[in-house]
N, C-alpha and C positions, 0 to 999 in steps of 0.2 A: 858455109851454107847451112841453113836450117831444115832439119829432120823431117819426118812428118810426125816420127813420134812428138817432137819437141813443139812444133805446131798445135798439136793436139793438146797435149800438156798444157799449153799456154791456155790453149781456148778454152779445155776446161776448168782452170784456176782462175779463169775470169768469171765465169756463169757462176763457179760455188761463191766468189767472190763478190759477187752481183747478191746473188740470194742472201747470204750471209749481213750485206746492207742493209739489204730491206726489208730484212725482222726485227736487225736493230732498230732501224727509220722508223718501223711501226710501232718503237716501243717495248718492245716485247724480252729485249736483254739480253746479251753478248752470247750467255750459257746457251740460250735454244738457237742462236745464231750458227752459235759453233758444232751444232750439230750435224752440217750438212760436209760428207766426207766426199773425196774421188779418186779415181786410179785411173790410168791408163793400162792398156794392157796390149801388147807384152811386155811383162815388167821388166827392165831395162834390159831390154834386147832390140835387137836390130829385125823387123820381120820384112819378108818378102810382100805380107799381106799389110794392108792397113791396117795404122791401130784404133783400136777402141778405147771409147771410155765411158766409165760408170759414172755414176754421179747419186751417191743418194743420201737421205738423213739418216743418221743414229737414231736408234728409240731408246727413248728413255724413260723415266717415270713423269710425266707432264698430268699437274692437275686441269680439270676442266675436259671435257670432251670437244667441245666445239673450239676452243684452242686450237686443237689436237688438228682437228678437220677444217680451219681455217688455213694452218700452216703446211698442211701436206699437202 
């Protein structure tokens, strides 16, 4: 039987997985691809409550402004 955490898990490694494509699709190269990180939380524990999950980019030093604000 499948968790909820483990549910969640999945659906979020799909969506960074999703995002992470289609900066490469646009060109834009692996490195700012790999910038979008996620967690679930609680971290590997069992909760009573639902779990969450984050989902966001790493900053980094990216030239160009509008890049910047294209990609976020």
């Amino acid at each position: 039987m499948v968790t909820q955490n483990e549910q969640v898990r999945e659906a979020t490694n799909g969506l960074k997985l999703d995002l992470r494509q289609q900066i490469q699709g646009a060109g834009l190269g692996r490195r700012l691809a790999n910038t979008w990180r996620s967690e679930v939380y609680p971290k590997g524990k069992k909760s009573i409550r639902a779990p969450v999950e984050a989902l966001w980019k790493q900053e980094g030093e990216y030239r160009g402004a509008s890049l910047r604000k294209a990609v976020c």
